[in-house]
PLY file of the C-alpha trace (Angstrom):
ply
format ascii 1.0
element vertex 228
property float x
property float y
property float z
element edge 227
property int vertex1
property int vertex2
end_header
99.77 -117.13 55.00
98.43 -113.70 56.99
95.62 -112.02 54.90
95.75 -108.74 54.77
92.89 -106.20 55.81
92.35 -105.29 52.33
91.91 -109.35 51.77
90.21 -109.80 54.52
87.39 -107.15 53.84
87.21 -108.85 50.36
86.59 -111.92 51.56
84.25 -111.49 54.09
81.87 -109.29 51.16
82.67 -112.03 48.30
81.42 -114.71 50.80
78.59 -113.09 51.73
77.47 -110.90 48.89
74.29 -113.09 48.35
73.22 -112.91 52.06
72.83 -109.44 50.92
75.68 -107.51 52.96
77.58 -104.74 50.95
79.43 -102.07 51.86
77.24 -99.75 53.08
75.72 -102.71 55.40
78.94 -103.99 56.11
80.41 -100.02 57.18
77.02 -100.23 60.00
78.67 -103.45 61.27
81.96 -101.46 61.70
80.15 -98.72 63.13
81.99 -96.47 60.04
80.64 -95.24 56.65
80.89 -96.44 53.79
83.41 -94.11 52.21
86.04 -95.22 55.38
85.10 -98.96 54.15
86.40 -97.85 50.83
89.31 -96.31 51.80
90.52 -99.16 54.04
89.78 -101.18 50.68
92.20 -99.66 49.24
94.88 -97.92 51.63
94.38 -100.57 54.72
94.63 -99.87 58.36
95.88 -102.77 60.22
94.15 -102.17 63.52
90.06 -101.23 61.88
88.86 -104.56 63.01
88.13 -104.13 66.73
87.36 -107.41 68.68
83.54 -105.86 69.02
83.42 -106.15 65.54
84.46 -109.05 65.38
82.37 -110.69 67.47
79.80 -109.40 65.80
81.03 -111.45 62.59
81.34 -114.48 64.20
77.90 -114.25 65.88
76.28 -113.63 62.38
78.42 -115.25 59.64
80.36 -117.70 61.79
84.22 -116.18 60.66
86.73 -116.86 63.32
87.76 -113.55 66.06
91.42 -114.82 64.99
91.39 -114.61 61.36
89.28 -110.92 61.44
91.82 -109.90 64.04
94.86 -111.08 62.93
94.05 -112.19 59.49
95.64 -115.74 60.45
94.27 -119.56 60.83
91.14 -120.70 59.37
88.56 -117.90 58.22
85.30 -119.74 59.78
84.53 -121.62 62.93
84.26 -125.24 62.40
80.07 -125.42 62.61
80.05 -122.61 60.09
80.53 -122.58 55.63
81.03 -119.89 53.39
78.88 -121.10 51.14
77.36 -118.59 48.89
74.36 -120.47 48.04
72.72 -120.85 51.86
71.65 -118.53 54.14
71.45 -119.77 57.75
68.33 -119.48 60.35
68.59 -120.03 63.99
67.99 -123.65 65.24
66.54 -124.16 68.48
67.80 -128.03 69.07
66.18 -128.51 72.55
62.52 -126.46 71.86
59.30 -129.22 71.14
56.04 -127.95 70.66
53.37 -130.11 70.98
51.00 -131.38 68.65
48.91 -132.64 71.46
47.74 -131.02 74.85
50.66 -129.03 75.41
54.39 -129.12 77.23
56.20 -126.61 79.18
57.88 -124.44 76.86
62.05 -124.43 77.97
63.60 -120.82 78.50
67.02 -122.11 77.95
68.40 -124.54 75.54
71.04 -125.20 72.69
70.58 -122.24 69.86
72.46 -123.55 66.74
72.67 -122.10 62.62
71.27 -124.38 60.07
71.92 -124.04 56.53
69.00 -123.81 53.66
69.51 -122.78 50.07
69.00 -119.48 49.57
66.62 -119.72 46.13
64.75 -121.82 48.10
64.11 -119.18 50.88
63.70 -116.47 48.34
61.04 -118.12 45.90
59.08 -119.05 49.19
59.27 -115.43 50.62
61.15 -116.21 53.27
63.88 -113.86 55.54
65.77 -116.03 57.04
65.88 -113.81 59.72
62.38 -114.46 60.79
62.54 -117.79 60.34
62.89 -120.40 62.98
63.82 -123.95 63.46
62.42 -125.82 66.08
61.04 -129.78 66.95
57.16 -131.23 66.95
56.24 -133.81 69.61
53.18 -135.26 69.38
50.43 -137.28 67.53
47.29 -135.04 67.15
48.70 -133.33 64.00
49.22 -136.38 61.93
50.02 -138.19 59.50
51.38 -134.51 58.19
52.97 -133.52 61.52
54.98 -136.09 62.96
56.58 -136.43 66.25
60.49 -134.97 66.32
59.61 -133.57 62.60
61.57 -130.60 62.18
59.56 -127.59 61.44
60.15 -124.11 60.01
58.37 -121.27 61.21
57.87 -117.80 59.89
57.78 -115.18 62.40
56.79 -112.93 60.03
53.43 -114.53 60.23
51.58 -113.63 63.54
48.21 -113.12 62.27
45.97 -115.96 61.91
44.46 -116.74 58.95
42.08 -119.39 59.07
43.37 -123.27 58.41
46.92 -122.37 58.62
49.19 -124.35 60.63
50.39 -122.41 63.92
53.44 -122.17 66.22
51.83 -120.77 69.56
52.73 -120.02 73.29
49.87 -120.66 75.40
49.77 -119.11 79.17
48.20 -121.53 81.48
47.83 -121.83 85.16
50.81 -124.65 84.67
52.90 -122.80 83.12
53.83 -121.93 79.50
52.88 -124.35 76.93
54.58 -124.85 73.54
52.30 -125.79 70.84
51.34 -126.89 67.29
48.09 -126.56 65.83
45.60 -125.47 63.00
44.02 -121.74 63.84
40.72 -120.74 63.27
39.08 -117.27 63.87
35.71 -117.38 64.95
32.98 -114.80 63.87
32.23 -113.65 67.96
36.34 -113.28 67.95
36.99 -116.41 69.76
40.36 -118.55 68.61
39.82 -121.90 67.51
42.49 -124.61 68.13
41.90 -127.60 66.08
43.95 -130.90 65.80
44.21 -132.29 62.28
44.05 -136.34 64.00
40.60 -136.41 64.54
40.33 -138.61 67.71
38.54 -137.93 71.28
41.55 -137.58 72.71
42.33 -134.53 71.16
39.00 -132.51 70.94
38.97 -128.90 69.27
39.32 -126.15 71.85
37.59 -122.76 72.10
39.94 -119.79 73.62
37.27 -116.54 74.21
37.91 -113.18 72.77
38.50 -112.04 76.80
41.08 -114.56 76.96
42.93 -114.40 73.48
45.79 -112.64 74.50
47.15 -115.87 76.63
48.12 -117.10 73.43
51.14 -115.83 71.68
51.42 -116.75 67.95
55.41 -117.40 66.92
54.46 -117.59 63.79
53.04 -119.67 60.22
54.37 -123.35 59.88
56.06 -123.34 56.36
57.57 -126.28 55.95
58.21 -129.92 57.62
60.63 -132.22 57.54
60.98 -136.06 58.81
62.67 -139.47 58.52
60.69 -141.53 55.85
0 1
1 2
2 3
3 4
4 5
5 6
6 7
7 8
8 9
9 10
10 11
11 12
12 13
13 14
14 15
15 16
16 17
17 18
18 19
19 20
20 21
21 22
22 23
23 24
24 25
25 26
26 27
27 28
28 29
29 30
30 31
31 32
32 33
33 34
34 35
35 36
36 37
37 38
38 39
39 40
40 41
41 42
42 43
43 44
44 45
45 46
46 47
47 48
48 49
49 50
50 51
51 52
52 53
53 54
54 55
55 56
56 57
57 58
58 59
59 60
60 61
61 62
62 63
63 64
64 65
65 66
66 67
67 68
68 69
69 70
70 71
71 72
72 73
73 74
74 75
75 76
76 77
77 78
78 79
79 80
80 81
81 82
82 83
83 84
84 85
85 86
86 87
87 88
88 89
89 90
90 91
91 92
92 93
93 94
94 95
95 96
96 97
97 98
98 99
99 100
100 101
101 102
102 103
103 104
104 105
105 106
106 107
107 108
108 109
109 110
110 111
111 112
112 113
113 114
114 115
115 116
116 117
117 118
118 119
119 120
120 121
121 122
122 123
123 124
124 125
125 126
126 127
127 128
128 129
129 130
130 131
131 132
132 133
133 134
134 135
135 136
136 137
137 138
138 139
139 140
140 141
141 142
142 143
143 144
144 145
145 146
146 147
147 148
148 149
149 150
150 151
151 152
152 153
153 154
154 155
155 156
156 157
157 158
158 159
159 160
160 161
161 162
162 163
163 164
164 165
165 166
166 167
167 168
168 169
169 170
170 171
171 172
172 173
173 174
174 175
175 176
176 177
177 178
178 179
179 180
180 181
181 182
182 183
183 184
184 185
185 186
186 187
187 188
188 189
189 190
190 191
191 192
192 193
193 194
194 195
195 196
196 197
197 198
198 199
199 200
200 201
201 202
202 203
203 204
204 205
205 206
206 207
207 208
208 209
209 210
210 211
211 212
212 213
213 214
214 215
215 216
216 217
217 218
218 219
219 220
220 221
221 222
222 223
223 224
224 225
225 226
226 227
């Protein structure tokens, strides 16, 4: 059955009322104010949803361009849930930063949403919006860091605070390298890169205050996860 406008509109704030969007938010989508959103809310107007809009829609919530167009076929793309309880953060599926000496960091590669519980995002202090998904590959940050663990990174986080766990860029004369590693500031303003495998093969590693901005901090490592 065709949804209205009206039903439409409802649906898309119901769904996504604890990702925080409300009318006023959801009017700056629209590129209208809020008082038009509450009009259409209650009057309707057939042709508000432009396809801009909703692109914009199914680029951050996952509904289909049909169903906000046309208020027909299934609300959300297939890779996508309306599940109030998760918020999604961007995935990047082909990205591996090393927890060793370093690999070339990709410029393209597969971007996809994955899902996390929304309590659990909040009580950790988390906006999923600076958050990041992306692969480790590599030994020198075990047993805790394993390679392929999946690791989420908060952007938020640029400044390093000493023994925290790191997601870095690092620009060499080979190119850019992706990285994992614990951070250290050093009292003549130096960056120290430790590994947390103690082994010769991956020895600490001084970068000098002249040369600290060749290193690009994504952000803090706040969580892990791995096969058992």
């Amino acid at each position: 059955m065709r949804q209205s406008i009206q039903q439409r509109i409802e649906q898309i704030l119901s769904d996504q009322k604890s990702a925080g969007l409300n009318a006023t938010k959801f009017g700056d989508i629209c590129g209208v104010s809020k008082g038009r959103i509450s009009q259409i809310r209650q009057d309707g107007a057939e042709k508000f949803f432009t396809y801009r809009v909703a692109r914009k829609l199914n680029d951050r919530y996952g509904y289909s361009i049909a169903w906000v167009l046309d208020g027909e076929g299934p609300r959300l793309t297939e890779d996508r849930t309306a599940d109030k309880d998760v918020l999604y953060i961007k995935w990047y599926k082909e990205t591996r930063l090393a927890a060793g000496s370093g690999i070339t960091v990709e410029e393209d590669g597969e971007v996809k949403n994955l899902a996390f519980r929304e309590d659990w995002l909040r009580e950790h202090g988390l906006n999923p919006k600076k958050v990041v998904a992306v692969h480790a590959d590599g030994p020198s940050m075990g047993p805790r860091i394993q390679p392929k663990d999946l690791m989420l990174v908060n952007t938020a986080e640029k400044d390093v605070q000493n023994g925290n766990v790191y997601a870095f860029i690092e620009e060499t004369k080979t190119g850019r390298l992706g990285r994992v590693k614990r951070l250290f500031n050093a009292r003549n303003g130096a960056l120290r890169i430790v590994s947390d495998f103690s082994s010769p093969e991956f020895p600490e590693e001084t970068v000098q205050p002249e040369h600290r901005d060749s290193v690009y901090i994504i952000g803090r490592v706040v969580w892990i996860g791995g096969s058992v």
